[in-house]
C-alpha positions in Angstrom: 51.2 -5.0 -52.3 53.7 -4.2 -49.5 56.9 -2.3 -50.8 59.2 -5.2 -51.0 56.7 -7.7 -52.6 56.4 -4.4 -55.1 60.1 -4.0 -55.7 60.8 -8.2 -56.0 58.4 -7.9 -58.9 60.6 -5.4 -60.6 64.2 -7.0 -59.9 64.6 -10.6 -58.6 67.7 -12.3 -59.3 67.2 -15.6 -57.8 66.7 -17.8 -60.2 68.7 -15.6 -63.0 71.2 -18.3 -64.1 68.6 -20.4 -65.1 66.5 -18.0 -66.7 69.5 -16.7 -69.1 70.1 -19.4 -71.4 66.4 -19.3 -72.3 66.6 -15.7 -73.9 69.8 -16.5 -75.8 67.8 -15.7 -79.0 66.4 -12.7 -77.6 69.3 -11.6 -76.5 70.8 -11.6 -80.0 67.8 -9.9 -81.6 68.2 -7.5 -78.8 71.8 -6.5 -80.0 70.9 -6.4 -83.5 68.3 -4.2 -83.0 70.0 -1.7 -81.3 72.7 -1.8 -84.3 69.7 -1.4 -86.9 67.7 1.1 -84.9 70.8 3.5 -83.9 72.0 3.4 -87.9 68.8 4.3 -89.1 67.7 6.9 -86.1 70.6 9.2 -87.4 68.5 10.2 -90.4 65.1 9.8 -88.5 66.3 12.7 -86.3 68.0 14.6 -89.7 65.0 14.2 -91.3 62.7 14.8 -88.3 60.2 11.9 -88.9 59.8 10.7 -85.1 56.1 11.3 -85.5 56.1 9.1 -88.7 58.1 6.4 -86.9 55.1 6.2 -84.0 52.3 5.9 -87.3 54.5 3.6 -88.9 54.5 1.5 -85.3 50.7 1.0 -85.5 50.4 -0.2 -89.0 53.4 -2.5 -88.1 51.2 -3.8 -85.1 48.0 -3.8 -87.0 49.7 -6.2 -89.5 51.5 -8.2 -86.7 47.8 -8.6 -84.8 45.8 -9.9 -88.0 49.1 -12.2 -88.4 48.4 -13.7 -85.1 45.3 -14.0 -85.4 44.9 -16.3 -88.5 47.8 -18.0 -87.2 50.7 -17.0 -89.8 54.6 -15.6 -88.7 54.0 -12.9 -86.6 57.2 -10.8 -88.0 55.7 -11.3 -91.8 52.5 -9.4 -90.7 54.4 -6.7 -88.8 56.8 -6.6 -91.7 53.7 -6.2 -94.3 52.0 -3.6 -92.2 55.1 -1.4 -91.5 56.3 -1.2 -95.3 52.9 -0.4 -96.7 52.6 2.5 -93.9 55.9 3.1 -95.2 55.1 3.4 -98.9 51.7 5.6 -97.9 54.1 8.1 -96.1 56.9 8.1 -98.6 54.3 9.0 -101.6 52.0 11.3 -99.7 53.9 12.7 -96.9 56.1 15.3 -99.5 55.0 18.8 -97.2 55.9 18.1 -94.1 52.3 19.3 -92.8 50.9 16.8 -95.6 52.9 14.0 -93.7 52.1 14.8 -90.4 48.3 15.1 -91.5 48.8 11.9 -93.2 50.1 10.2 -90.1 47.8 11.5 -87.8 44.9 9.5 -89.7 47.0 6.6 -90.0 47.9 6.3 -86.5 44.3 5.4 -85.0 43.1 3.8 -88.1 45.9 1.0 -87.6 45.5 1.2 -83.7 41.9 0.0 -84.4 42.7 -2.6 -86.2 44.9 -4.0 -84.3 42.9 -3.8 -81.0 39.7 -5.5 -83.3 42.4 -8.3 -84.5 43.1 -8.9 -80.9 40.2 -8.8 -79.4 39.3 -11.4 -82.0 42.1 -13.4 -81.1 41.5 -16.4 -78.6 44.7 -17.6 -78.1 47.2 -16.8 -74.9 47.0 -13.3 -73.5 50.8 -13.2 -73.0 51.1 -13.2 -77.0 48.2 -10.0 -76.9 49.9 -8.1 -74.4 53.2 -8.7 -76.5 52.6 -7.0 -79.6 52.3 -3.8 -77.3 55.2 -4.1 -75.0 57.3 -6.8 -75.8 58.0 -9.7 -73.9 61.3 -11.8 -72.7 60.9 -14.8 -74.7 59.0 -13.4 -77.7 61.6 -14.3 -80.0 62.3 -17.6 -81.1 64.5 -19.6 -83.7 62.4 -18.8 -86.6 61.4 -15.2 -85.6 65.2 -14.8 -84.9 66.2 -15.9 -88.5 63.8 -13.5 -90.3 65.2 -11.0 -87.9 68.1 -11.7 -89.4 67.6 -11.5 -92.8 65.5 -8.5 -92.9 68.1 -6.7 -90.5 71.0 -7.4 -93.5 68.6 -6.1 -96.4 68.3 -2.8 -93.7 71.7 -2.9 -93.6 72.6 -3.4 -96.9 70.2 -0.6 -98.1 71.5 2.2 -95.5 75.4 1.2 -96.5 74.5 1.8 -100.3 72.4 5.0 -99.9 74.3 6.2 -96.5 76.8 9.3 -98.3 73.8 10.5 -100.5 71.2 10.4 -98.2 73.5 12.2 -95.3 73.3 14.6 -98.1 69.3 14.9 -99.2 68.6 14.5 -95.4 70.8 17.4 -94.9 69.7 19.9 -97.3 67.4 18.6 -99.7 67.0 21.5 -101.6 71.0 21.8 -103.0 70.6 17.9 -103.4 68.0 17.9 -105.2 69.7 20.9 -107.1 72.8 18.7 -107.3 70.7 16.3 -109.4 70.3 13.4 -106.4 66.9 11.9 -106.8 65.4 13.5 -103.6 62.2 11.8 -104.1 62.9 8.4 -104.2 65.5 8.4 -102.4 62.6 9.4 -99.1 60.7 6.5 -100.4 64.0 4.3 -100.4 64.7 5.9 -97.1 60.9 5.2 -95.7 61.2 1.9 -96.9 63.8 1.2 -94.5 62.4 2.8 -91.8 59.3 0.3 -92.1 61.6 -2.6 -91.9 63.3 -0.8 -88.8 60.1 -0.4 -86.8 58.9 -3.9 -87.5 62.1 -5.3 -86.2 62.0 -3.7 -82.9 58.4 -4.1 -82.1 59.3 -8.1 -81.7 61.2 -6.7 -78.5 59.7 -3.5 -77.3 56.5 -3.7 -78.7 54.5 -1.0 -80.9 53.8 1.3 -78.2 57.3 2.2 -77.4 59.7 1.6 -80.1 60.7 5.0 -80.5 63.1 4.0 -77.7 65.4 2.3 -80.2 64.8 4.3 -83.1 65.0 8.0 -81.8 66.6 8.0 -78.0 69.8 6.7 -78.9 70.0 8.9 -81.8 68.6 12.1 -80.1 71.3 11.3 -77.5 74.2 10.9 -79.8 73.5 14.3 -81.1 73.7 15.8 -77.7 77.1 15.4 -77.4 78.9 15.9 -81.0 77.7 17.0 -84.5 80.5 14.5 -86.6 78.3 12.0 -88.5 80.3 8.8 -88.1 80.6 9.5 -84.2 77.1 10.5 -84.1 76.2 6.7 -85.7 78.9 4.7 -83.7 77.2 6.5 -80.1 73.9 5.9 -81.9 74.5 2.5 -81.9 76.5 1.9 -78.7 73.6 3.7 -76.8 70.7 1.0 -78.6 72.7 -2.1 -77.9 72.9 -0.9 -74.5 69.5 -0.3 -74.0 67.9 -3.1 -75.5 70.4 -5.8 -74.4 70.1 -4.5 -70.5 66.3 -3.7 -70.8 66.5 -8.1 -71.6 69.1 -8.4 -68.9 67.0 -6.5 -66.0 63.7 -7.7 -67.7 65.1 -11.4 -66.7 65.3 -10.7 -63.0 61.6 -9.1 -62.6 57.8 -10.3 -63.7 57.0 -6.9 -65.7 57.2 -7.1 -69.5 61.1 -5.8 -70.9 59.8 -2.6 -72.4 59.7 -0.3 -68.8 63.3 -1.3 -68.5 64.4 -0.4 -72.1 62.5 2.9 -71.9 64.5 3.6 -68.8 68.0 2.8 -69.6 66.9 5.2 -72.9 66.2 8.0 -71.2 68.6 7.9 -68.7 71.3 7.7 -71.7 69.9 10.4 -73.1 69.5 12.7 -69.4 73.1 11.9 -69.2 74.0 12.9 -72.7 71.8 16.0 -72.3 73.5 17.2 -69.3 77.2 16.3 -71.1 75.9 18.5 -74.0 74.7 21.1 -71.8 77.9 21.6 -70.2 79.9 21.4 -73.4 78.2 23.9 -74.6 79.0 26.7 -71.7 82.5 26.1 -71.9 82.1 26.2 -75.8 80.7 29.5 -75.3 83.3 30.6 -73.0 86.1 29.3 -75.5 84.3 31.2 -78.5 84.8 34.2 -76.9 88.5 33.7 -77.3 88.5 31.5 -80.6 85.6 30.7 -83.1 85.6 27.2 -84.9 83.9 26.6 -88.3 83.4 23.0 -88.8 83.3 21.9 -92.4 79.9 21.0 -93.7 80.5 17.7 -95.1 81.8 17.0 -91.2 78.2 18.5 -89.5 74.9 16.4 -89.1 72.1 18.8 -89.6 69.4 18.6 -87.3 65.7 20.4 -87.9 
């Protein structure tokens, strides 16, 4: 393939207006995932669970897989596999080197699966190669409502436990000494998380949806340590990527997630850099004037 045959395949806008209105759906799910994904990747990065959101991921696929296969709602299946990956991590995963362990033997035993489940599947390839790296029009009406729904009970569930779980995720141990149910307030948290990942694997597929639960997050804090800034950026810098990862996706023959991946990272080289250079003329300014922030004002990060 000759470099311009190479680079048509990546971005072609010829037939873009007609292609739009047939990922209006996806389009939407796109925005809403980026809202759901930057709220909860605040405490993913607080709580530094990235690795759990990847084992989570393959459970959620697993589940999605043996949904397609015996012909049931693919989102149910992801939604099943992602919360009782969840639940496992929530209960066992107390240590930190007890919930990496436990990931680590999650994460190939729900890989398996869902490679068996698909090789066992005979229907179209496109829907295969889907649950791995999303695809343009992999959201319809239906998968769009239950999208919906479970992206309000997310939602709902980070709104109600958002001021005391800033707190636990912050320093568990005076929580917890504070009389804030530390515990189950992880497993609450975990819960969410679950629904989170199964939610942006209809887009981005399992292999790469840390780029709308962690990037945008990871990039917030780069450039400011105030917990309702960090959350708006959070979710400014998702919507962004996974509503132009379906935007550029529309104009090329490769499946959305390279895109989505891309507009990710270069958000967060950008952010990096802005952080980098804060920091030097912080530095500078500290050696004429030292701030102390107030620690209800400070997202802590491990």
């Amino acid at each position: 393939m000759d470099a311009d045959a190479l680079w048509g395949s990546i971005i072609n806008f010829s037939d873009y207006g007609e292609l739009l209105p047939l990922v209006t759906t996806s389009l939407i799910a796109a925005a809403v995932l980026g809202l759901v994904g930057g709220l909860i990747g605040v405490f993913v990065m607080m709580r530094d669970l990235a690795f759990a959101v990847h084992g989570i991921a393959e459970l959620s696929f697993a589940g999605a897989a043996f949904a397609l296969l015996i012909g049931v709602n693919v989102v149910a299946g992801s939604l099943v596999g992602s919360v009782l990956a969840a639940v496992v991590l929530g209960l066992m995963g107390v240590r930190a080197r007890d919930r990496n362990s436990t990931i680590g033997v999650l994460m190939p035993f729900g890989l398996g699966l869902g490679i068996l489940f698909l090789s066992l599947y005979q229907g179209r390839s496109a829907n295969k190669f889907g649950l791995l790296t999303g695809q343009i029009v992999a959201v319809e009406a239906v998968q769009l409502q239950w999208l919906l729904v479970v992206a309000v009970i997310v939602l709902a569930g980070l709104a109600l436990l958002w001021r005391p779980l800033m707190f636990a995720s912050a320093d568990p141990d005076m929580a917890a000494a504070r009389g804030l149910p530390v515990g189950l307030l992880s497993v609450a948290f975990m819960v969410l998380l679950g629904l989170s990942v199964a939610l942006s694997i209809q887009v981005v597929g399992a292999l790469l949806v840390l780029s709308l639960l962690i990037t945008p997050a990871a990039a917030a804090l780069r450039v400011t340590s105030t917990p309702w800034l960090v959350a708006v950026l959070s979710v400014v810098f998702g919507v962004t990527a996974a509503v132009g990862g379906i935007l550029l996706a529309l104009g090329g023959t490769i499946p959305i997630s390279p895109y989505v991946t891309t507009i990710s990272f270069l958000i967060y080289l950008v952010c990096r850099a802005t952080g980098a250079v804060r920091e030097r003329r912080g530095g500078r300014a500290g050696s004429r004037r030292a701030v102390e922030p107030a620690p209800d004002d400070v997202v802590a990060v491990p």
